[in-house]
N, C-alpha and C positions, 0 to 999 in steps of 0.2 A: 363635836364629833367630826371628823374628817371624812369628807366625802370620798373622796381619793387620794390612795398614798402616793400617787405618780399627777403630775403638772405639768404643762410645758412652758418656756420661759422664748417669744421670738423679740425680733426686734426688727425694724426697718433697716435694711444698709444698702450699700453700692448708689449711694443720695451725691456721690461728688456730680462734678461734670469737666472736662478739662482740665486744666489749671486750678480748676477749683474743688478745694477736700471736704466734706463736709460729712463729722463723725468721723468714729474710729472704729472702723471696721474689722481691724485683725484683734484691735483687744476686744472687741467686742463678740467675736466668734468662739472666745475661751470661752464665754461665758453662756450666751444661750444653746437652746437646743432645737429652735426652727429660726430661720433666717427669711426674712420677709422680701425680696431682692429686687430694686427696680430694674421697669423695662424698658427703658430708654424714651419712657413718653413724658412723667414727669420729674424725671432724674434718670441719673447715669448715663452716662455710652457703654461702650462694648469693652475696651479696656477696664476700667473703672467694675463693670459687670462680671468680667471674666475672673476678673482678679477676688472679685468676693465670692465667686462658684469656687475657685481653686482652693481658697482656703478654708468654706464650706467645705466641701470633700474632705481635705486634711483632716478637718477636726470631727467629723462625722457628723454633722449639722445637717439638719433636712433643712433646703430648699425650695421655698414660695414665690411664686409671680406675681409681685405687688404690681396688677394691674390697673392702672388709671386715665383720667383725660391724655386727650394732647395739650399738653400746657405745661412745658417748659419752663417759662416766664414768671406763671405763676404757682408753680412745684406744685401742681395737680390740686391746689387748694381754693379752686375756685370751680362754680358748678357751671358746666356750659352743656345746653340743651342739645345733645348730638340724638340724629333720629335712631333710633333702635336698631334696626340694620348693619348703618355703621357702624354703631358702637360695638357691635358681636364682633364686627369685623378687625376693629382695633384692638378688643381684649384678644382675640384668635392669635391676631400677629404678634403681641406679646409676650403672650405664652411661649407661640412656637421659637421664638427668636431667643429670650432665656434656656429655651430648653436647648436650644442648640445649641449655647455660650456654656453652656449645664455640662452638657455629654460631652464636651472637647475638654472638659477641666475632671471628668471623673466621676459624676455627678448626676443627677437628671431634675427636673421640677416636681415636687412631690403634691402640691398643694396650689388654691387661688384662694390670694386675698387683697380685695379691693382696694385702694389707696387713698386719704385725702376727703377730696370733694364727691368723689365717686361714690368712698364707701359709707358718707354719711347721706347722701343723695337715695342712694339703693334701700335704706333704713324702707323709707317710702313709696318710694316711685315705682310703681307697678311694672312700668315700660322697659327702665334702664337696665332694672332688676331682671326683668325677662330676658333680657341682652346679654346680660353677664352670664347670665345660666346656662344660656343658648350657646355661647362661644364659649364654656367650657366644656360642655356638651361634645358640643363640634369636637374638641380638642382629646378628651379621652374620658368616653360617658362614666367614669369608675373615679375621675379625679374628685378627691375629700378639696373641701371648700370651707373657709375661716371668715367669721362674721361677727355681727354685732348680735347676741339673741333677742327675741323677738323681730326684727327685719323682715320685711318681707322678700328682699333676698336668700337668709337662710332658708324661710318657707316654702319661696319658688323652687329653691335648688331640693330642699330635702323630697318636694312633690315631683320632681326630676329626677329621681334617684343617684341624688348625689350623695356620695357621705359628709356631714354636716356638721360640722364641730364650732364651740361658742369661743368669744374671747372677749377678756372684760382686758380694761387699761392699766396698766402701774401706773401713770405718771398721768391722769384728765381726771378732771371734775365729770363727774355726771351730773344730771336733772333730777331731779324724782322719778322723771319717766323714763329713766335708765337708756336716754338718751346723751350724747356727750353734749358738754356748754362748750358752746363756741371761742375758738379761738382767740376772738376779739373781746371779751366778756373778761373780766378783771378773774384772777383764780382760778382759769381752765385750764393752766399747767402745773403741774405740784411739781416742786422741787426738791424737798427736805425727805433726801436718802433713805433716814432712820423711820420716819413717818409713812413712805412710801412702801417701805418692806412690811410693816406691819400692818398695813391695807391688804397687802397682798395673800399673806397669811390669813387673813380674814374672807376675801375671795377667796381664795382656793380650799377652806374651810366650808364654804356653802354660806357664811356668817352674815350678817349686814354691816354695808360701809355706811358713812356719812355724804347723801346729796348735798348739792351745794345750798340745798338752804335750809340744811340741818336735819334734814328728814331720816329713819332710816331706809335702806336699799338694799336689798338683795340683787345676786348680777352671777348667775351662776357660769360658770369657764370652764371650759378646758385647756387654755392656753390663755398665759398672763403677757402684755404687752409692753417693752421699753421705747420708748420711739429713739433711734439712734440723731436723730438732731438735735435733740433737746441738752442744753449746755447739763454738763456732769452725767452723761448718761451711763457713762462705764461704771463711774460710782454708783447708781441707782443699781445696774444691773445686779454689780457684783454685792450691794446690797440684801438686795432682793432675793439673789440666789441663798446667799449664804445663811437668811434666816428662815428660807424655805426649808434647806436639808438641817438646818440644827428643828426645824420642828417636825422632823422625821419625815417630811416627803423626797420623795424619788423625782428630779427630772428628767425627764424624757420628751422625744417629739411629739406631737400629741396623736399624727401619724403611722405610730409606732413603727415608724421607717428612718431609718437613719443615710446622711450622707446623700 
């Protein structure tokens, strides 16, 4: 039985930096229907960022502030113990700094969702998680907020009166405890297009996938995840997409705001 006949499909983008491209961000904006958009802490500049607002707007794509560490270096994927304070303070200015990159291309930030080491950190972390809440808070008490379900981040936000929407991954291995297996962990990234699109159909069904150690898993979503680094991600996308509407779902933002 289908849970929902509407799903939303985002992705990570605006990951270059300089000289250096990383993803394909215009094909990949045909494709989904929220855009996850770094904030210049652990990817992109302001070029690079502008340029993936612009073509969001075109394609009517909602817009996320994939807010993370400062770490550059290590592309937000390392966890670095920032005090709480700060950390509001950092998510704040990323916000406000997308959104301003936002509104000059047509556009505005519709959504926060946490990046990396952050957003697997906040799963748990009582303190960080308060941080996050707090600088969205700060930022506009009404903004809808994208997570991992059970988190104690979605729980602080939702007891914050934020709107609080779940997102399972197309392309990661989970745990049993419907946590994701780590990066460095043999298997944590799926690759195979055909296998990944009928995951996802299975998510967005309410159905059980396969943990990584066979177990089954329920991971209930409202927005399916590509990550745009991940080599063949266009593939994956347009995978994913195409055997979502051949099994008669509607995408859409999960937002229900476009552009």
């Amino acid at each position: 039985m289908v849970i929902s006949i509407r799903i939303d499909l985002n992705a990570d983008l605006a990951e270059g930096f300089g000289r250096w491209e990383l993803g394909d961000d215009d094909a990949l904006l045909t494709v989904v229907t929220s855009a996850n958009v770094a904030c210049g802490f652990h990817a992109g500049d302001p070029t690079v960022i502008r340029g993936a607002c612009r073509q969001a707007a075109a394609g009517r794509v909602a817009v996320g502030a994939q807010v993370g560490y400062r770490d550059l270096a290590g592309f937000g994927r390392r966890f670095i113990d920032v005090p709480p304070g700060e950390l509001a303070d950092d998510v704040l200015y990323q916000i406000g700094a997308l959104d301003g990159l936002a509104r000059a291309s047509g556009t505005r930030v519709r959504y926060v969702k946490p990046h990396g080491a952050l957003y697997n950190a906040i799963v748990h972390h009582e303190e960080q998680a308060g941080a996050v809440v707090a600088a969205v808070r700060a930022w506009g008490p009404g903004t809808p907020v994208l997570g991992l379900p059970g988190s104690r981040w979605l729980a602080l936000a939702e007891a914050a009166g934020l709107p609080v929407y779940r997102e399972a991954f197309a392309d990661r291995a989970y745990t049993p405890f419907g946590t994701l297996v780590p990066r460095r962990e043999r298997g944590a990234v799926l690759h195979d297009a055909e296998e990944i699109a009928e995951r996802c159909v299975r998510l967005a069904r309410g159905e059980p996938i396969t943990a990584i150690d066979g177990t089954p898993l329920v991971v209930h979503a409202d927005s399916l995840c590509v990550h745009g680094d991940t080599p063949g991600a266009v593939v994956v996308a347009l995978a994913v997409r195409e055997r979502l509407e051949a099994e008669g779902f509607t995408l859409s933002a999960f937002t229900g705001e476009e552009g």
